[in-house]
KOLGU-4560 file (N, C-alpha, C; in nm, 3 decimals, padded with zeros to 5 digits):
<recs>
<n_xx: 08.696 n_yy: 10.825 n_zz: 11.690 ca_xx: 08.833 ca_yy: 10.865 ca_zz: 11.660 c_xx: 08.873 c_yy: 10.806 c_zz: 11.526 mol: A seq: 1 type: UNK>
<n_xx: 08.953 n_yy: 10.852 n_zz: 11.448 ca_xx: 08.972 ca_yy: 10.855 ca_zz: 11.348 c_xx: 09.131 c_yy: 10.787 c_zz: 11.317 mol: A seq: 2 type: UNK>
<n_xx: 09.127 n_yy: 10.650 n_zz: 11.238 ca_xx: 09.294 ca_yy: 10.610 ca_zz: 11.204 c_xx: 09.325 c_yy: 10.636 c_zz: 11.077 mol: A seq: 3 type: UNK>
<n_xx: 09.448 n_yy: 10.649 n_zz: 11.078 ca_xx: 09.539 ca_yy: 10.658 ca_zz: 10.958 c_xx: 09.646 c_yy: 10.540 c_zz: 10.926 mol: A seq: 4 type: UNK>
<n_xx: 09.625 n_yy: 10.468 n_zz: 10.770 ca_xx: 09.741 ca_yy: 10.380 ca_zz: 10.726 c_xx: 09.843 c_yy: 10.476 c_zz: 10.680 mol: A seq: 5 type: UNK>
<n_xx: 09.959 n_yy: 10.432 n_zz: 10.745 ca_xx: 10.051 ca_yy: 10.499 ca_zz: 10.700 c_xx: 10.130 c_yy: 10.426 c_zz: 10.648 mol: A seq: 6 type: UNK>
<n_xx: 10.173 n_yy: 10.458 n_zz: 10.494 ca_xx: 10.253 ca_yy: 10.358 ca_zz: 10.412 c_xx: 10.363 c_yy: 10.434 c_zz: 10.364 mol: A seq: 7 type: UNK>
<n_xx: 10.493 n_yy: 10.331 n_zz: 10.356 ca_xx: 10.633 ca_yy: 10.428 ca_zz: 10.280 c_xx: 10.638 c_yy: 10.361 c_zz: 10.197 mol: A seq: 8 type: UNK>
<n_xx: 10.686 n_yy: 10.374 n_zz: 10.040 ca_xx: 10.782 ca_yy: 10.303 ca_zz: 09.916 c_xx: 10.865 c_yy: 10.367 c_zz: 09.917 mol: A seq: 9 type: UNK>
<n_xx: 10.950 n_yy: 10.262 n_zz: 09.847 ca_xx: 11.066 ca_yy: 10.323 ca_zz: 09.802 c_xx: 11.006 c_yy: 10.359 c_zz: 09.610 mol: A seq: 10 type: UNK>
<n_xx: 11.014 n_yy: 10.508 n_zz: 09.549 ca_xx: 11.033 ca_yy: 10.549 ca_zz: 09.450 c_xx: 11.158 c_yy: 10.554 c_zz: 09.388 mol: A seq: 11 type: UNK>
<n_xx: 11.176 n_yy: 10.565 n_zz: 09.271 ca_xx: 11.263 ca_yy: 10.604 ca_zz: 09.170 c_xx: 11.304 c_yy: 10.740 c_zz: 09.196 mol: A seq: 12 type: UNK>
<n_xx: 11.389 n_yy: 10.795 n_zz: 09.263 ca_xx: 11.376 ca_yy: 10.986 ca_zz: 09.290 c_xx: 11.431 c_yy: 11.047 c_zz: 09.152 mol: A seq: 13 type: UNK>
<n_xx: 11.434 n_yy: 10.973 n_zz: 09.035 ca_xx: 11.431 ca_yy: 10.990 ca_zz: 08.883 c_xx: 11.312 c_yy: 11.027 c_zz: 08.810 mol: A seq: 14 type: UNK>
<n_xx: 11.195 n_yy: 10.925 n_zz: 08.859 ca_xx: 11.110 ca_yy: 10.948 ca_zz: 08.790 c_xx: 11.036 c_yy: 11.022 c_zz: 08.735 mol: A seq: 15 type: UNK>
<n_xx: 10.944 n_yy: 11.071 n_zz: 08.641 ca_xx: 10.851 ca_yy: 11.144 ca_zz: 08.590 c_xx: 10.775 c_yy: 11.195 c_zz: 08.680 mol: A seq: 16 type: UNK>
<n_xx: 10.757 n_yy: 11.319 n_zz: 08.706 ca_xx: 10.698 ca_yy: 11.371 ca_zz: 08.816 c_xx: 10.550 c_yy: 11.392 c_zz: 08.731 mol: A seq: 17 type: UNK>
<n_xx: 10.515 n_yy: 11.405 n_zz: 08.650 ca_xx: 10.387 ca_yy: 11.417 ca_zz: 08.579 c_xx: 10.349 c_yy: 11.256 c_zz: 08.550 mol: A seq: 18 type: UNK>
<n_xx: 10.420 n_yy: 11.153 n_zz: 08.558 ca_xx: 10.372 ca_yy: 11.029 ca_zz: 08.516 c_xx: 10.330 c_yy: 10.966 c_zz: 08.674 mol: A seq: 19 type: UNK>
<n_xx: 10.450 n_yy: 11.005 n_zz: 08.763 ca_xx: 10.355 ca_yy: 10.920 ca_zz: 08.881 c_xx: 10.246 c_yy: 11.020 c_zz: 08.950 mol: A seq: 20 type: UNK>
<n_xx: 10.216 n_yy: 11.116 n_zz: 08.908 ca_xx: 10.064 ca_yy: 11.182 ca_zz: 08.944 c_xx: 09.939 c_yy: 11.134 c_zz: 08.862 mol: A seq: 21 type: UNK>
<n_xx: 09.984 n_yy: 11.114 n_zz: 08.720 ca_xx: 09.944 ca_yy: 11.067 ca_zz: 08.664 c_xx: 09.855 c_yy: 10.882 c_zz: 08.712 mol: A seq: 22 type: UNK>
<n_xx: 09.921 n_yy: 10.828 n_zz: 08.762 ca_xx: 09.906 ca_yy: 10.680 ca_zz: 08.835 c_xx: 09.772 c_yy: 10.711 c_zz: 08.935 mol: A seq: 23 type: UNK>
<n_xx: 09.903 n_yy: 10.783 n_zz: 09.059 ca_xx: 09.808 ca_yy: 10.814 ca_zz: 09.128 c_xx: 09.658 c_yy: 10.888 c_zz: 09.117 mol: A seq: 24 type: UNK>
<n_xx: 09.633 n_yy: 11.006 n_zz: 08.995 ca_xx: 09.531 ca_yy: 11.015 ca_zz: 08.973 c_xx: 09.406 c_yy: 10.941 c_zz: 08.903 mol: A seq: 25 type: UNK>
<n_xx: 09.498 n_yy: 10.849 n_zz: 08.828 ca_xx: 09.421 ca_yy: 10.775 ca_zz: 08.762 c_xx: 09.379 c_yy: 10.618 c_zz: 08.810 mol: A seq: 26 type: UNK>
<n_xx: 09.467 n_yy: 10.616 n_zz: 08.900 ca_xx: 09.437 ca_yy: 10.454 ca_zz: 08.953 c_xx: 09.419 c_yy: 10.412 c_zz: 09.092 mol: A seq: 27 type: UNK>
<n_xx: 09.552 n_yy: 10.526 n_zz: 09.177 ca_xx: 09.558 ca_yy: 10.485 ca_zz: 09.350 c_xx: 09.418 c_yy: 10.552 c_zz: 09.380 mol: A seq: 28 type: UNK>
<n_xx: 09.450 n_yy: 10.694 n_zz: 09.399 ca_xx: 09.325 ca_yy: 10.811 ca_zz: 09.445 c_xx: 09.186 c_yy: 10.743 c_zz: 09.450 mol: A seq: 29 type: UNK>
<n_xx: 09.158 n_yy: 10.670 n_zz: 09.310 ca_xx: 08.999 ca_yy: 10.664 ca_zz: 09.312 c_xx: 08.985 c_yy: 10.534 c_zz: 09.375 mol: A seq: 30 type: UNK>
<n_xx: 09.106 n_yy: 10.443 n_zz: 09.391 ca_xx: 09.071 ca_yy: 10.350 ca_zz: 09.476 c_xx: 09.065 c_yy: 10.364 c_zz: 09.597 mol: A seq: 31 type: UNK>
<n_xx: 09.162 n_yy: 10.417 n_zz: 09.663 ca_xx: 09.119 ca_yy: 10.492 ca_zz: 09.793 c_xx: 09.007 c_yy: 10.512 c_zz: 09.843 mol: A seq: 32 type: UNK>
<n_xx: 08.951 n_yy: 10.608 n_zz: 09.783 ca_xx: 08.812 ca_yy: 10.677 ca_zz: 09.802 c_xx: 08.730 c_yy: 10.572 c_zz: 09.822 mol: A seq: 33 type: UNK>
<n_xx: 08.732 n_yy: 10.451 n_zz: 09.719 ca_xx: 08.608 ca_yy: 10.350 ca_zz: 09.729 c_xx: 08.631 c_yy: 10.256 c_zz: 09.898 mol: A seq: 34 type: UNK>
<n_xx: 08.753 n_yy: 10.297 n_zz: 09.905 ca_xx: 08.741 ca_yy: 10.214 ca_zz: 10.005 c_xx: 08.667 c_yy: 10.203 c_zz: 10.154 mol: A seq: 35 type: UNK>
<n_xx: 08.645 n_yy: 10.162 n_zz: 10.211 ca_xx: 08.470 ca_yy: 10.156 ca_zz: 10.312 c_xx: 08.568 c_yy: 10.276 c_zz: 10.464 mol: A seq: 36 type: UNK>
<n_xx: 08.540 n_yy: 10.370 n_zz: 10.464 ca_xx: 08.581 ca_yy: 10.451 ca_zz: 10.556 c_xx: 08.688 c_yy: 10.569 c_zz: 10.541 mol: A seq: 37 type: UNK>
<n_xx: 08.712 n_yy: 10.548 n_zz: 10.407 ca_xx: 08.771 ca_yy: 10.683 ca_zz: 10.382 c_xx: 08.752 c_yy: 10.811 c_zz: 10.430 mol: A seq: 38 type: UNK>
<n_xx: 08.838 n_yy: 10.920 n_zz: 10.442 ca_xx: 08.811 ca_yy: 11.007 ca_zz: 10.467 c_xx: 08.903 c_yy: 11.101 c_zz: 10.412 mol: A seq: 39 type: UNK>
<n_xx: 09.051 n_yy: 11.080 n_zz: 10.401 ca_xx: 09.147 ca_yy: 11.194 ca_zz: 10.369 c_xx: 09.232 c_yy: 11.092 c_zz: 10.328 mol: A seq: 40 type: UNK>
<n_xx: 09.324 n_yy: 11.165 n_zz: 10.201 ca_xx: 09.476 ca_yy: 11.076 ca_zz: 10.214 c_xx: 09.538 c_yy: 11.208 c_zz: 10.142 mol: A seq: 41 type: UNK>
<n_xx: 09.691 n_yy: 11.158 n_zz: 10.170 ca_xx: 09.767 ca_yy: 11.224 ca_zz: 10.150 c_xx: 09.889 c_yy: 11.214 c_zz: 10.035 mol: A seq: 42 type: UNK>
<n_xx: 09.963 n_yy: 11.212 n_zz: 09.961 ca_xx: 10.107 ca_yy: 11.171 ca_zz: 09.943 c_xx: 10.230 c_yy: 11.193 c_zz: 09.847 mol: A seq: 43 type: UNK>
<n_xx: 10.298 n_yy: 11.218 n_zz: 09.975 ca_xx: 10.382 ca_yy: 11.252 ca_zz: 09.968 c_xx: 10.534 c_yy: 11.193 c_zz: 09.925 mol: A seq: 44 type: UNK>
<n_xx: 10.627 n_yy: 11.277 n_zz: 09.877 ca_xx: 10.750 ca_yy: 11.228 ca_zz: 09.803 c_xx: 10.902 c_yy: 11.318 c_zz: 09.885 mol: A seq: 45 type: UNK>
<n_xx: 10.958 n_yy: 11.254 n_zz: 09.923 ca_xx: 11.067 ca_yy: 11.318 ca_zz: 10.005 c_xx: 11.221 c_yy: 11.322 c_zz: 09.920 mol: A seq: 46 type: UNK>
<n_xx: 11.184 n_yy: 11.311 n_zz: 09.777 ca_xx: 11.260 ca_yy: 11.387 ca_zz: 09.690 c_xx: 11.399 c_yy: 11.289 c_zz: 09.636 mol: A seq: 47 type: UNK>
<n_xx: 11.450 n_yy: 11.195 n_zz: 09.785 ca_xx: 11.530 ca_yy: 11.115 ca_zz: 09.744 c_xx: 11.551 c_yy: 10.942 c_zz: 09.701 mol: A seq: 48 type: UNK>
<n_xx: 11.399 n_yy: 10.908 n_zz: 09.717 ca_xx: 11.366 ca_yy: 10.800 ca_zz: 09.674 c_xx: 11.240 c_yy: 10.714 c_zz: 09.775 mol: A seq: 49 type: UNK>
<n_xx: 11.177 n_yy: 10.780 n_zz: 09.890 ca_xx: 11.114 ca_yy: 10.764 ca_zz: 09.944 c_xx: 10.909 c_yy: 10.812 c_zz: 09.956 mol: A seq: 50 type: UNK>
<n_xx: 10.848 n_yy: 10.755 n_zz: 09.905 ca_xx: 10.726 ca_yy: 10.808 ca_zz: 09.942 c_xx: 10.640 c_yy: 10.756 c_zz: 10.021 mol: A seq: 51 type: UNK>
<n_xx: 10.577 n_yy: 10.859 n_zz: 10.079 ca_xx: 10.452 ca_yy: 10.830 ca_zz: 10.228 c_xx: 10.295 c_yy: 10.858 c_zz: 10.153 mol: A seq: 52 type: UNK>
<n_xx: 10.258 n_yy: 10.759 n_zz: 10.236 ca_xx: 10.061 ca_yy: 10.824 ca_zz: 10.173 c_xx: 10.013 c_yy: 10.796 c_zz: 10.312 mol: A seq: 53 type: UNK>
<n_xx: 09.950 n_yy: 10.895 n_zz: 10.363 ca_xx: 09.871 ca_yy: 10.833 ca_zz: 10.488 c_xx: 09.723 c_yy: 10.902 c_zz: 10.437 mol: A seq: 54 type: UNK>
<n_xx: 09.650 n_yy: 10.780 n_zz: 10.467 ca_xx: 09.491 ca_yy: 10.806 ca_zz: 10.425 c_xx: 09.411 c_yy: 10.749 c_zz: 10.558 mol: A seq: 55 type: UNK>
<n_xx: 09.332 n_yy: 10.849 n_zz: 10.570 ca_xx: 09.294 ca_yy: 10.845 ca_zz: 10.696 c_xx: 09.131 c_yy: 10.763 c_zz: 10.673 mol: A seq: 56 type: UNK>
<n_xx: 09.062 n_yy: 10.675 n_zz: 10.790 ca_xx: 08.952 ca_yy: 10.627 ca_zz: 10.803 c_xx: 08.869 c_yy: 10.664 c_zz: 10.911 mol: A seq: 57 type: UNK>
<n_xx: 08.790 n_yy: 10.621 n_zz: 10.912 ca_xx: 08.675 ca_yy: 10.627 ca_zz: 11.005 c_xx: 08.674 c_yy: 10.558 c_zz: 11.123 mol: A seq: 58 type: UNK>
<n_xx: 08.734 n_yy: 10.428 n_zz: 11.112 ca_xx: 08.716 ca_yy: 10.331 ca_zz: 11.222 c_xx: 08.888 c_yy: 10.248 c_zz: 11.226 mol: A seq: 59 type: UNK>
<n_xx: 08.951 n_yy: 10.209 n_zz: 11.291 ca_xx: 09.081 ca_yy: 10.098 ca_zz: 11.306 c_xx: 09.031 c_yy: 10.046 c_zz: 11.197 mol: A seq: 60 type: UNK>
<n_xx: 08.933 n_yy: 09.907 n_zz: 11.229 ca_xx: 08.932 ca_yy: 09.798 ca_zz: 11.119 c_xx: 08.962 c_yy: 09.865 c_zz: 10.963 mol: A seq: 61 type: UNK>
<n_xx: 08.886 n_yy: 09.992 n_zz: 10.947 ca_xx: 08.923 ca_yy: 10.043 ca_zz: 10.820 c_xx: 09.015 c_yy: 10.078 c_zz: 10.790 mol: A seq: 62 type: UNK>
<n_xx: 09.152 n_yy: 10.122 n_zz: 10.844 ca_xx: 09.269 ca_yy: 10.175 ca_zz: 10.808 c_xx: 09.326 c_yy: 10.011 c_zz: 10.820 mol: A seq: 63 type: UNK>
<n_xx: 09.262 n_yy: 09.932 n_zz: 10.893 ca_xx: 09.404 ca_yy: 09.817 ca_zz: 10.889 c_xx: 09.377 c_yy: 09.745 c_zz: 10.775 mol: A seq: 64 type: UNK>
<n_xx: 09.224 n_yy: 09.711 n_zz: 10.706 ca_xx: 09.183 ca_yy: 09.631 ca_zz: 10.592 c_xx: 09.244 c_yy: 09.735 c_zz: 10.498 mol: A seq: 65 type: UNK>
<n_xx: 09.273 n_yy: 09.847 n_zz: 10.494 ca_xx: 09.312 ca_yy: 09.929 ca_zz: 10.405 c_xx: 09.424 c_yy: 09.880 c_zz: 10.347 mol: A seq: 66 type: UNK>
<n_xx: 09.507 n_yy: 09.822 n_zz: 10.462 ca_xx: 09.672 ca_yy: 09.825 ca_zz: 10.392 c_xx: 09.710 c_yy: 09.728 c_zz: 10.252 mol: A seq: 67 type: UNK>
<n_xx: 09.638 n_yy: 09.617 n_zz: 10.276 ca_xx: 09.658 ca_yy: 09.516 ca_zz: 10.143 c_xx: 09.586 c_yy: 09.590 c_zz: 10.015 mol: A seq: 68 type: UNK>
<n_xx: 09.481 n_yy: 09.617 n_zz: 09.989 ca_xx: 09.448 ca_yy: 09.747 ca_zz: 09.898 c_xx: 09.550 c_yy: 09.821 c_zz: 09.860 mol: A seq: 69 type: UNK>
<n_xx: 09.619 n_yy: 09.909 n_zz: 09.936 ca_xx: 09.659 ca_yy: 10.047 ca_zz: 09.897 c_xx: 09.848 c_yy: 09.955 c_zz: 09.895 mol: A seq: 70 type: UNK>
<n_xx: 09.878 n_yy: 09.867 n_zz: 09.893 ca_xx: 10.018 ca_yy: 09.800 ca_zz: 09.881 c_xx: 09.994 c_yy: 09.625 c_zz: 09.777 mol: A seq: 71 type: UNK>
<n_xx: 09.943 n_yy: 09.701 n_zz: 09.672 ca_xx: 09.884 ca_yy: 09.594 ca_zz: 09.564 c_xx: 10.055 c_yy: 09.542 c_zz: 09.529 mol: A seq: 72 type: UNK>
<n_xx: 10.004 n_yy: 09.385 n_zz: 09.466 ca_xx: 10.144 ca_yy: 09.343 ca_zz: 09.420 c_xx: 10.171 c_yy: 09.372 c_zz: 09.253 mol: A seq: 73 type: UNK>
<n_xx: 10.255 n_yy: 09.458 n_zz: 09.222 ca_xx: 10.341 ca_yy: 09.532 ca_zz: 09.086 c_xx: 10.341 c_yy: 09.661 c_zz: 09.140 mol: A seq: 74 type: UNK>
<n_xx: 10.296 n_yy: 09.721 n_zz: 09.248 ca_xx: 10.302 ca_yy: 09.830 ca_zz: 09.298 c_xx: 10.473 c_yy: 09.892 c_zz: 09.329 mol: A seq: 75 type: UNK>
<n_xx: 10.489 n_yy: 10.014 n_zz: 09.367 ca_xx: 10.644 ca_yy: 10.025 ca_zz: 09.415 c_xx: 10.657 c_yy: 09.914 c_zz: 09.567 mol: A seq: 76 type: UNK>
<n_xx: 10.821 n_yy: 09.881 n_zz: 09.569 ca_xx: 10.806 ca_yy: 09.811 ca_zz: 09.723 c_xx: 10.773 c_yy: 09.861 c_zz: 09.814 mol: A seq: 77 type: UNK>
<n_xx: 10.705 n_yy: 09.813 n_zz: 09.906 ca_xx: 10.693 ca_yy: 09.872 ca_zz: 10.016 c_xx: 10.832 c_yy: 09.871 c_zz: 10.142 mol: A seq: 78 type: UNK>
<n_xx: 10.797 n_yy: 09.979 n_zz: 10.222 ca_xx: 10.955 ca_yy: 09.978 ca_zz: 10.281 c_xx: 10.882 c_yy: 09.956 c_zz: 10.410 mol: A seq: 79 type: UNK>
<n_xx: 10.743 n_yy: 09.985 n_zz: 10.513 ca_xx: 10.719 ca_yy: 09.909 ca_zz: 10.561 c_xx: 10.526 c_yy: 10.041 c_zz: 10.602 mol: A seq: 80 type: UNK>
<n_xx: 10.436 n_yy: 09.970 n_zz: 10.681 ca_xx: 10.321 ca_yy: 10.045 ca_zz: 10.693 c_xx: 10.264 c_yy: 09.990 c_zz: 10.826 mol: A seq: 81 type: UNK>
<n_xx: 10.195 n_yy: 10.095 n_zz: 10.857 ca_xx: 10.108 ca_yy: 10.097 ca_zz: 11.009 c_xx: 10.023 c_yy: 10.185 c_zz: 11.038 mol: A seq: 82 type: UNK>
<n_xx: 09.943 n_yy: 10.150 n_zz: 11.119 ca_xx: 09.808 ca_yy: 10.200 ca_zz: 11.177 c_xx: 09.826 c_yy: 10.284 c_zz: 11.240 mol: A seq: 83 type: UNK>
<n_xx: 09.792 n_yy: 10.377 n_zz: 11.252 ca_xx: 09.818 ca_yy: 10.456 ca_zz: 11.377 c_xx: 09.631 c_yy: 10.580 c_zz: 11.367 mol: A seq: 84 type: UNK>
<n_xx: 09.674 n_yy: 10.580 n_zz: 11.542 ca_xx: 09.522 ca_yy: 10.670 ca_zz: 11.576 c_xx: 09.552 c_yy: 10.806 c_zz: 11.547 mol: A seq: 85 type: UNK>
<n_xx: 09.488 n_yy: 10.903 n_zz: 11.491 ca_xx: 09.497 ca_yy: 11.031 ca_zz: 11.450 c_xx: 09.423 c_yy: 11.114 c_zz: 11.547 mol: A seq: 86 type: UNK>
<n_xx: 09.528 n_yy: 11.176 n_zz: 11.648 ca_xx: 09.477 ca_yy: 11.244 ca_zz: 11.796 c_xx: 09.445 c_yy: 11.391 c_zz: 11.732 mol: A seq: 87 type: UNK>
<n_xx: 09.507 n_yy: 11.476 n_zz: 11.652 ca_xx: 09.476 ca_yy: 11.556 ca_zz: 11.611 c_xx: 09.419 c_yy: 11.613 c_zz: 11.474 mol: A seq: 88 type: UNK>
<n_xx: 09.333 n_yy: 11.662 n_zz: 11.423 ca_xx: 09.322 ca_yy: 11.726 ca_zz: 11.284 c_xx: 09.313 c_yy: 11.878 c_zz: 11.313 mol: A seq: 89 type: UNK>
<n_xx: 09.390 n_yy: 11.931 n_zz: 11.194 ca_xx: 09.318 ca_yy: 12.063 ca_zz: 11.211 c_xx: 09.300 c_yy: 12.130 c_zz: 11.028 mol: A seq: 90 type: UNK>
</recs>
């Protein structure tokens, strides 16, 4: 079975919409990937100052070692993140 970290920040709902893709393509994404159980991530922006990334793993231990990785310190704040088991994909 397969977990997912699920993380919120709080964003700027100002910001450069080409500069924080920009980040993320150039810096979060490929770290992700390296990380030992990757499988999918996601993320998302809810327009008013909130964003979600849930990146999914292979095993628990991997989504939970995930979280200090993917919530580096100079990063946006975090507003808060958790593990959770992923019962469905489609």
């Amino acid at each position: 079975m397969a977990y997912a970290a699920v993380i919120q920040v709080r964003i700027d709902p100002d910001s450069d919409r080409e500069h924080r893709h920009s980040i993320l393509n150039d810096f979060v994404i490929p770290e992700a990937r390296a990380l030992p159980g990757f499988e999918k991530g996601m993320w998302m922006n809810d327009g008013s100052g909130t964003g979600t990334c849930i990146v999914v793993f292979d095993t628990e231990d991997h989504a939970m070692a995930a979280i200090v990785p993917l919530t580096p310190a100079g990063g946006p704040p975090v507003i808060g993140s958790e593990v959770q088991e992923v019962e469905v994909q489609v």
